[in-house]
TORROKOL-299884 format. One line per 5 residues: number of its first residue (from 1); for each residue x, y, z of C-alpha. Coordinates in steps of 0.02 Angstrom, whole numbers. Layout:
% residues N
NUM = X/Y/Z ~ ...
//
This chain:
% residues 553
1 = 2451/4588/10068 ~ 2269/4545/10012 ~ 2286/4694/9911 ~ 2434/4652/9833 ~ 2350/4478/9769
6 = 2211/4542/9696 ~ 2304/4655/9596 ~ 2422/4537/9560 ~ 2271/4423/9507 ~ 2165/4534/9420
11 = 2253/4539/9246 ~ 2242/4353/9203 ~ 2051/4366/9277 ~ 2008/4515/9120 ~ 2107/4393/8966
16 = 2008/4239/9019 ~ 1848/4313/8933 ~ 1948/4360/8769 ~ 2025/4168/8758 ~ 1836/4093/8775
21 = 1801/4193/8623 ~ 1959/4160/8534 ~ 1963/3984/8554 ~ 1818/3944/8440 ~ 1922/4042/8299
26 = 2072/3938/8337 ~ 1968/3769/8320 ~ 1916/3817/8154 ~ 2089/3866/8073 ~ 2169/3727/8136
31 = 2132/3610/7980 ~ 2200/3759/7867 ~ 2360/3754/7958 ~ 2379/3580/7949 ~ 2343/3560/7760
36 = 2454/3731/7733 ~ 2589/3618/7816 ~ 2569/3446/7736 ~ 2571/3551/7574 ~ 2732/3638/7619
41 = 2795/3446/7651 ~ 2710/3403/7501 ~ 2815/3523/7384 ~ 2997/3500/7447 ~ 3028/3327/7371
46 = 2946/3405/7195 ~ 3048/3554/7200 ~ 3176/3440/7239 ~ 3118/3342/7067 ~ 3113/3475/6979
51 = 3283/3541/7004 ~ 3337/3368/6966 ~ 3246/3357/6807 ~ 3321/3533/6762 ~ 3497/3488/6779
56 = 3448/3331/6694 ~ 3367/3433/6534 ~ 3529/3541/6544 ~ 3662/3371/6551 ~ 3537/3296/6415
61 = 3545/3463/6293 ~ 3747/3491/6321 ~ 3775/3299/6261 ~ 3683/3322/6116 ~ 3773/3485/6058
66 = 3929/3409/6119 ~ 3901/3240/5988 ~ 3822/3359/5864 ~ 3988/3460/5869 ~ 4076/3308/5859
71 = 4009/3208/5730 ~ 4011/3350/5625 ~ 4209/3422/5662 ~ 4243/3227/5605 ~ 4139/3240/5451
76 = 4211/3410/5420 ~ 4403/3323/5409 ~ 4324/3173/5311 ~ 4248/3265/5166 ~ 4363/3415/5159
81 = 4465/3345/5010 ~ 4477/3377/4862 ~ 4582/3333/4707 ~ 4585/3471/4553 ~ 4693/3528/4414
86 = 4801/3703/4447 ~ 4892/3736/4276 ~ 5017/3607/4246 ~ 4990/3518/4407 ~ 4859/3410/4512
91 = 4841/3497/4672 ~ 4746/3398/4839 ~ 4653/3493/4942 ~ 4628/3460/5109 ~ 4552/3512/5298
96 = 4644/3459/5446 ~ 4624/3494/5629 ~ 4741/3634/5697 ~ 4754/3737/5858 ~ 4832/3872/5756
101 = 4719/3860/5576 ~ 4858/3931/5423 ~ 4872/3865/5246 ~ 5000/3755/5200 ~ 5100/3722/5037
106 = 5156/3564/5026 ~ 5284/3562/4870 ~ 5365/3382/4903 ~ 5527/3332/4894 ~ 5565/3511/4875
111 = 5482/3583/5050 ~ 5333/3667/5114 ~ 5256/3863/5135 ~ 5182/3888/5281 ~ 5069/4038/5285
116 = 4957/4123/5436 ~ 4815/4142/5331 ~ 4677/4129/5440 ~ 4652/4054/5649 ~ 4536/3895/5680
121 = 4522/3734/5742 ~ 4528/3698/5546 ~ 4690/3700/5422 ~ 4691/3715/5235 ~ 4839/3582/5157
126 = 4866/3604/4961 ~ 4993/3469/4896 ~ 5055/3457/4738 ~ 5037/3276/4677 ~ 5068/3267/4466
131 = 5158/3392/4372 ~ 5112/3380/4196 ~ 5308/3416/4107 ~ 5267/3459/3939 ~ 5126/3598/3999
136 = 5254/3645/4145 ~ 5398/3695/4019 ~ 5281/3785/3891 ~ 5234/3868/4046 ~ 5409/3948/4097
141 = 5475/3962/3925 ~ 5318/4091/3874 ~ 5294/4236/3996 ~ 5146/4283/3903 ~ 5066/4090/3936
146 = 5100/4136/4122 ~ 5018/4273/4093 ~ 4875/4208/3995 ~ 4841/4054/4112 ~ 4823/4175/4260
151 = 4618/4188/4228 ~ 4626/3983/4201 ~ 4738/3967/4373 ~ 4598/4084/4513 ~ 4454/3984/4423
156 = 4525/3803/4474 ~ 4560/3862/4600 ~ 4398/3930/4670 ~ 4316/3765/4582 ~ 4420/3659/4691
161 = 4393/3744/4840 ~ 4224/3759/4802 ~ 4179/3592/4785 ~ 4286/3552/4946 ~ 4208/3654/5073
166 = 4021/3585/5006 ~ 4087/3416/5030 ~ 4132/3448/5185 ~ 3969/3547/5233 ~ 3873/3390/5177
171 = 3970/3272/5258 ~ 4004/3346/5440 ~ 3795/3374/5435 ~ 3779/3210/5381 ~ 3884/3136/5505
176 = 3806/3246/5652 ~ 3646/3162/5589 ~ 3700/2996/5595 ~ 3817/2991/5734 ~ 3654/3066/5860
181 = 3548/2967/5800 ~ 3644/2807/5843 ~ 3696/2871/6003 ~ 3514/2924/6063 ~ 3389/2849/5964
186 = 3283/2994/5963 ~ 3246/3100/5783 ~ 3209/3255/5880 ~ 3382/3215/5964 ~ 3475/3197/5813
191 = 3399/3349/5732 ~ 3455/3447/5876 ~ 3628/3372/5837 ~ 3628/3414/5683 ~ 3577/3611/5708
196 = 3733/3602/5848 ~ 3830/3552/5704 ~ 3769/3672/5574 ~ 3793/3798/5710 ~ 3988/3750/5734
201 = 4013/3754/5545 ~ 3949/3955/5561 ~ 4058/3976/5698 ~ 4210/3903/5609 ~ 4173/4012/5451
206 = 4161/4164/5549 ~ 4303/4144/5654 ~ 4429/4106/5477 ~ 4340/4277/5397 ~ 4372/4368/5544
211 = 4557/4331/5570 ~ 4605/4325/5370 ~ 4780/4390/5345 ~ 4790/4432/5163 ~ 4966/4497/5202
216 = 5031/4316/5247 ~ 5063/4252/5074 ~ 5191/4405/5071 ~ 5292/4327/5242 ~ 5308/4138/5221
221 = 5378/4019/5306 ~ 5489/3901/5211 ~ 5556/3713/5281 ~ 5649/3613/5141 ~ 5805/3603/5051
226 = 5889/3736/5059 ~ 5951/3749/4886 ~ 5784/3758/4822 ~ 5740/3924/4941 ~ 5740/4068/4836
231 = 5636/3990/4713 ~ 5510/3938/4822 ~ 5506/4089/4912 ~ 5544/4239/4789 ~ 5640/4401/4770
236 = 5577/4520/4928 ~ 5510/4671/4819 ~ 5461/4558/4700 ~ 5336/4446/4817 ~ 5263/4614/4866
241 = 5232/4683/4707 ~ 5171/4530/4606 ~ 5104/4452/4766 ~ 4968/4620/4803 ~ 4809/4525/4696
246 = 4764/4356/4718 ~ 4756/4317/4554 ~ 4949/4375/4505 ~ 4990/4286/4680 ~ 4921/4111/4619
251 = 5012/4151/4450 ~ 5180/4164/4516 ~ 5161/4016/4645 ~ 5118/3885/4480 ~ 5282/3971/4396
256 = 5397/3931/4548 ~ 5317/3760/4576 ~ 5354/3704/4402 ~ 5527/3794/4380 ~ 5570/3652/4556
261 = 5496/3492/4470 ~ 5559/3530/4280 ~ 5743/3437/4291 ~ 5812/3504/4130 ~ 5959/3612/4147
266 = 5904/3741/4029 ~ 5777/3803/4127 ~ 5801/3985/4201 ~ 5886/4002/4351 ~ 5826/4122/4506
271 = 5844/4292/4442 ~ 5836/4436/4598 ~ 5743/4583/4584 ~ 5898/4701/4490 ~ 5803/4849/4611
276 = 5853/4779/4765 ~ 6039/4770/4888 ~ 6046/4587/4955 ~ 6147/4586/5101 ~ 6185/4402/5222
281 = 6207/4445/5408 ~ 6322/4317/5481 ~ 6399/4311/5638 ~ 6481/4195/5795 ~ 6561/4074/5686
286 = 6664/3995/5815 ~ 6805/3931/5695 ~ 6653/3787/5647 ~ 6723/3756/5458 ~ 6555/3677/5408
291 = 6504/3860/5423 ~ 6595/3916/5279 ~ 6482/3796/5150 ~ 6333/3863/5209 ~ 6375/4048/5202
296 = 6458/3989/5020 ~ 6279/3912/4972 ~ 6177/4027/5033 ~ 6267/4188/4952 ~ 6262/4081/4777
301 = 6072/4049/4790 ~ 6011/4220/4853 ~ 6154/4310/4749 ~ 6216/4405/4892 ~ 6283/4587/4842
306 = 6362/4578/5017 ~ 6412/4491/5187 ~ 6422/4554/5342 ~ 6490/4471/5478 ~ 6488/4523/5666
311 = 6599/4467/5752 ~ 6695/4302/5852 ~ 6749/4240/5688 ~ 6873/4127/5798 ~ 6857/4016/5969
316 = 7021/4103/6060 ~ 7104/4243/5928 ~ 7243/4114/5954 ~ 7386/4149/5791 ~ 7365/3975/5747
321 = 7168/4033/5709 ~ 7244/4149/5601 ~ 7233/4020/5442 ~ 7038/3994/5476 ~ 7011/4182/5384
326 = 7080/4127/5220 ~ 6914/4052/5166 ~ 6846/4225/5153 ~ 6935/4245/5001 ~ 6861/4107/4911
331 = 6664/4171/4954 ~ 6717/4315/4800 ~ 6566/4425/4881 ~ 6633/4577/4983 ~ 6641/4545/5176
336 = 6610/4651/5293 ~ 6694/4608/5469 ~ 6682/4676/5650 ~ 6792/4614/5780 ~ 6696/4523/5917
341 = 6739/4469/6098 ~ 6850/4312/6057 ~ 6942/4383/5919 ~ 7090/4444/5931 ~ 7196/4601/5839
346 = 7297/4461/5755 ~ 7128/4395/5699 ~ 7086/4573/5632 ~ 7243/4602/5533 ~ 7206/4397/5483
351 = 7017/4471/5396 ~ 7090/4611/5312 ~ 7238/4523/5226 ~ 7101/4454/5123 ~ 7056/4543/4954
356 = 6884/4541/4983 ~ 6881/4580/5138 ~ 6837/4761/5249 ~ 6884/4786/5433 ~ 6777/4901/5521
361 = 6840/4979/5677 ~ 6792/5129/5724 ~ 6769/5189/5544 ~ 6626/5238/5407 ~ 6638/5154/5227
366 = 6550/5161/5092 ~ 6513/4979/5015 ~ 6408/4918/4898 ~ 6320/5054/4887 ~ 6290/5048/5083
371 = 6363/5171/5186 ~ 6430/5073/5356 ~ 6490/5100/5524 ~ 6556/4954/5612 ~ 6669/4934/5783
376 = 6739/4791/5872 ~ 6710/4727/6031 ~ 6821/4807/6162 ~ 6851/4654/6258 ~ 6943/4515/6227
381 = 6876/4379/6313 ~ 6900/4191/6252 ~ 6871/4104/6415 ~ 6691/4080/6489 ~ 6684/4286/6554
386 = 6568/4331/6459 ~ 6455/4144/6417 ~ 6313/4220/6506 ~ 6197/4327/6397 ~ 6256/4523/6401
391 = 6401/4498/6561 ~ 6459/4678/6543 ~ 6299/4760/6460 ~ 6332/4918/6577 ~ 6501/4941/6517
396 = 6449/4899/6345 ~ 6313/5034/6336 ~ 6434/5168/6411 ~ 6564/5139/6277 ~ 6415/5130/6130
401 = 6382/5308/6199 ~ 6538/5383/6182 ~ 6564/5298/6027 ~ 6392/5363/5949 ~ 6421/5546/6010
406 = 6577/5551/5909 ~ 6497/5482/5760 ~ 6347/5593/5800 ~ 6486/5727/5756 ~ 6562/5669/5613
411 = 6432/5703/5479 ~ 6339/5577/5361 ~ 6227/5472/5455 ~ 6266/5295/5422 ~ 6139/5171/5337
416 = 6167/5044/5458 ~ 6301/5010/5616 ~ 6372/4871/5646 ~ 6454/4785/5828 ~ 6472/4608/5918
421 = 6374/4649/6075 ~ 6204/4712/6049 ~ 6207/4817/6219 ~ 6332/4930/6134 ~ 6225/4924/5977
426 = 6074/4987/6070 ~ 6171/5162/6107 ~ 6159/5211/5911 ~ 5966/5197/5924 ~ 5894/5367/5825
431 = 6072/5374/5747 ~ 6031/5240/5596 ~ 5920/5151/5528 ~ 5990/4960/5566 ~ 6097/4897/5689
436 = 6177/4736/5660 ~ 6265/4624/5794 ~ 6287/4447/5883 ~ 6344/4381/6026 ~ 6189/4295/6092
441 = 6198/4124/5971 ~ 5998/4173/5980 ~ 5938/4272/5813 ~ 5823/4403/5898 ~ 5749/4582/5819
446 = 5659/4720/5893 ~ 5599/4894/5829 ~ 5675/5041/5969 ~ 5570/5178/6006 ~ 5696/5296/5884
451 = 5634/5204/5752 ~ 5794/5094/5736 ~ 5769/4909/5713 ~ 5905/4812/5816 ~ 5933/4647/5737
456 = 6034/4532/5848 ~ 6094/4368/5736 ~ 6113/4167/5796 ~ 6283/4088/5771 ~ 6304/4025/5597
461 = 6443/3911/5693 ~ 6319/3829/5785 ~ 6413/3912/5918 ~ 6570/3799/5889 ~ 6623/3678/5999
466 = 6497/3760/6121 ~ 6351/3697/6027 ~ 6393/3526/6107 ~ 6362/3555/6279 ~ 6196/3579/6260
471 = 6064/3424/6244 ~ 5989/3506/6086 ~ 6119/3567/5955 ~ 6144/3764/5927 ~ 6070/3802/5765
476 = 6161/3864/5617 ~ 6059/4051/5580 ~ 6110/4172/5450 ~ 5982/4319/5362 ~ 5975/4376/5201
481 = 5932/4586/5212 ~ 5847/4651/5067 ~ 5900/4851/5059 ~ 5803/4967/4921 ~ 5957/5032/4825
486 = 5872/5208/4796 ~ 5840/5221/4992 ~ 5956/5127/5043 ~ 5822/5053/5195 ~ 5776/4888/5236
491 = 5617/4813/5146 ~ 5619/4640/5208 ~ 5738/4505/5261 ~ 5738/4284/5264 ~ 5783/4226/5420
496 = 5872/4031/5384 ~ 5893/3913/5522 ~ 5975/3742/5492 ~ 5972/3600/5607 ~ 6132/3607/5722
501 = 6275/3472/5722 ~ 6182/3298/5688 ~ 6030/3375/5637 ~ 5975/3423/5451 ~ 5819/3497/5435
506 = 5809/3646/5358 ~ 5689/3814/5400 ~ 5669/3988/5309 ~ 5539/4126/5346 ~ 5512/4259/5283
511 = 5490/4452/5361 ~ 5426/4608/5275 ~ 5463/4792/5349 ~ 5305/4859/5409 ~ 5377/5039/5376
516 = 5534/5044/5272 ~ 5528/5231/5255 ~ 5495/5273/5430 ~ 5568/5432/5497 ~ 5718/5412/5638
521 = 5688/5513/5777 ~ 5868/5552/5865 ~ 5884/5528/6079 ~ 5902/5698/6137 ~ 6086/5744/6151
526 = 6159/5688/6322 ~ 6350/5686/6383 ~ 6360/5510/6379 ~ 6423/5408/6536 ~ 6608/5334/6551
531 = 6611/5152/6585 ~ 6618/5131/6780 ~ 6736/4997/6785 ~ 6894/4931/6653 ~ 6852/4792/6546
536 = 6911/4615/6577 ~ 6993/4626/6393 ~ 7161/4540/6398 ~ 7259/4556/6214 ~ 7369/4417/6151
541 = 7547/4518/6123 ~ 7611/4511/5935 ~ 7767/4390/5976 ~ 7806/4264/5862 ~ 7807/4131/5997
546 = 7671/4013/6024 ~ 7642/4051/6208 ~ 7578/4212/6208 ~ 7586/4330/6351 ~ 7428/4421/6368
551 = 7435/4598/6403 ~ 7299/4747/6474 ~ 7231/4827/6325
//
């Protein structure tokens, strides 16, 4: 056991020399550590400080490039306008804020042109306020003083503009200046304002010269009178020819603004390019009789070579409808009709009593110098059975197929087809150019993978009596198709909305083909699919009695 002690013992005995001479060591690093730790101390509360003062600096800096940017975005709208002479007329120029940037026309009372020129928090207005009369009829009498005021026209232009974007440079510095120097009393501050603002003025430019569209004066959008529409907005080929230099562009634009604001009746009337097919797409008139003065002004104004309607003419194909169709005589432009799903055969043979009219059912024509294939709906359906968009769409689709196989085989591929439902239209894709139809009350177009466009029209009923059972009225929409009469394709087309019942505003816009001459590529050939199930079609019988019996087609 003594043993055992000692040995126990005998470690702690050897490290009781090595503390003695440690210990002084210790005594004299002590201080250090103590003034290493009231240091450490020391610095938290200044790093502390100076994390403070950082996000201070940082808060500090983003105010002032946050009053810079304002003061100048307000000076920017103050000084941007501008008043200067354009040919006959006074023209203001002016900036305003916008989400969306684009130039606007403002031609009043007549309308506006809206065009997508360029994207920015910035919009360019140009409003005509004086028309000079006697300048403005020596100026449409004498094509050759158009011609020879074209040079005077681009450089008032480019004065007025010129002088309106430095007064607005000037001013939005200036008011950057001013505005930070009020706010924080500092010249360095308001220096530093004014760079932020001279830096957001770069930033605007270079944002509108990125996103220029020089191809938007040749797709404008119109909102007016309607009357007034083709003069405001031009002849299709026409606005792309004269409309491909700026200077021809402005030229044309003074011509059309003073032919609106000269009131004497001898002044020339809108005369369409003699190159080109107009053609207006109507369709889902819904037995609305207002419809028939706006498909009667319309074809007048754009001088409509044709109309084309596709289908549900009537609410119910009901024989006492029958009577509605006798205004198509008195349009005295050819019609083109397709049966849709609430007409009936009675409403058919009602259409084609009518001189000027053509029922297509199943058949090819040539008219106008178009050649057309049009079919009617194979339902008849004038209860709620098919409200919902595209009830049926399989069905649809499987009939289009059959129907396009045998016209496949025929011969002559048409220039454009024409049906109610646009899911039966869809099954000519690669088989024509165009495809025409209805049925949706929504205007809609789309370009297929074939190459076909499908153009899908609104009701230019305002869907009837339907378009009351919604809280905002159904528009009235109709189109006006431009067609090249050498090819025979469509170039461009003017979508024209009116305000539904109640409402009268007025909107046109304007669409250009991208690729008019593109090539058609044809689906592969396929045995197409039989409709799985019958259609809910019930046909009123031909009985003179006025309850009808409906019977299975």
């Amino acid at each position: 056991m003594p043993r055992t002690t000692e040995a126990r013992t005998a470690p702690a005995g050897r490290l009781t020399p090595l503390r003695r001479r440690l210990a002084p060591l210790a005594r004299r690093l002590a201080p250090a550590a103590h003034r290493l730790t009231a240091a450490r101390r020391a610095l938290e509360p200044a790093g502390r400080r100076t994390r403070a003062v950082l996000r201070s600096r940082w808060s500090r800096t983003l105010l002032v490039v946050a009053v810079g940017l304002a003061g100048g975005y307000a000076g920017l709208l103050l000084g941007g306008q501008t008043t200067t002479p354009v040919g006959p007329t006074d023209v203001q120029l002016a900036l305003h804020p916008s989400w969306t940037g684009g130039t606007t026309l403002q031609l009043p009372p007549v309308g506006a042109l809206h065009l997508d020129t360029h994207w920015g928090p910035v919009s360019l207005e140009a409003r005509v306020i004086d028309l000079r009369p006697d300048e403005a009829r020596k100026l449409i009498e004498n094509d050759a003083e158009l011609d020879r005021v074209t040079d005077q026209i681009t450089g008032q232009i480019r004065h007025g503009m010129t002088i309106l974007l430095v007064r607005a440079t000037l001013l939005a510095l200036a008011v950057a200046f001013a505005t930070s120097l009020i706010v924080f009393r500092s010249w360095r501050r308001a220096l530093a304002g004014l760079g932020a603002s001279a830096g957001g003025l770069v930033a605007v430019t270079l944002v509108a010269l990125l996103t220029f569209n020089p191809q938007s004066v040749a797709e404008p959008r119109y909102t007016g009178l309607l009357a007034n529409a083709p003069q405001v907005v031009g002849d299709a080929r026409s606005v792309a020819a004269r409309f491909s230099v700026y200077r021809a562009q402005l030229a044309h634009l003074v011509g059309n603004v003073s032919k609106l604001y000269s009131a004497a009746s001898t002044l020339p009337t809108y005369e369409p390019d003699p190159s080109t097919l107009r053609v207006l797409h109507v369709s889902d008139i819904h037995l609305n009789p207002a419809a028939w003065n706006v498909i009667k002004s319309v074809a007048t104004q754009f001088q409509a070579n044709l109309i084309i309607d596709s289908g549900d003419l009537m609410d119910h194909g009901s024989k006492a409808e029958d009577k509605f169709a006798d205004e198509i005589s008195g349009l005295k432009v050819p019609y083109v009709y397709v049966r849709g799903n609430h007409d009936s055969k009675g409403t058919q043979r009602a259409v084609a009593r009518q001189k000027n009219a053509t029922v297509l059912d199943g058949v090819t024509r040539e008219i106008a110098g178009l050649r057309v294939y049009g079919v009617g709906d194979p339902r008849f359906t004038p209860d709620k059975s098919t409200r919902d968009d595209y009830v049926g769409a399989d069905q649809m689709r499987a009939t289009g197929l059959n129907l396009a196989a045998k016209l496949q085989a025929t011969g002559p591929v048409p220039d454009l087809v024409i049906v109610h439902d646009p899911s039966e239209g869809e099954a000519f894709s690669g088989l024509t150019p165009l495809i025409l139809s209805g049925h949706a009350h929504s205007r809609s177009t789309k370009l297929l993978p074939t190459g076909t466009r499908l153009f899908v029209q609104g009701s230019t009923g305002g869907a009837g009596l339907r378009g009351l059972e919604h809280e905002e009225p159904t528009p009235i929409e109709l189109s006006v198709l431009y067609f090249s009469r050498a090819t025979h394709r469509l170039q461009g087309w003017d979508d024209l909305r009116l305000g539904g019942l109640g409402l009268t505003s007025a909107q046109i816009e304007r669409h250009l083909e991208p690729k008019p001459d593109r090539k058609i590529e044809p689906t592969p050939p396929s045995t197409p699919p039989s409709p799985t199930s019958p259609f809910p079609s019930r046909w009123p019988s031909t009985s003179a009695s006025p309850t009808r019996t409906p019977e299975r087609r």
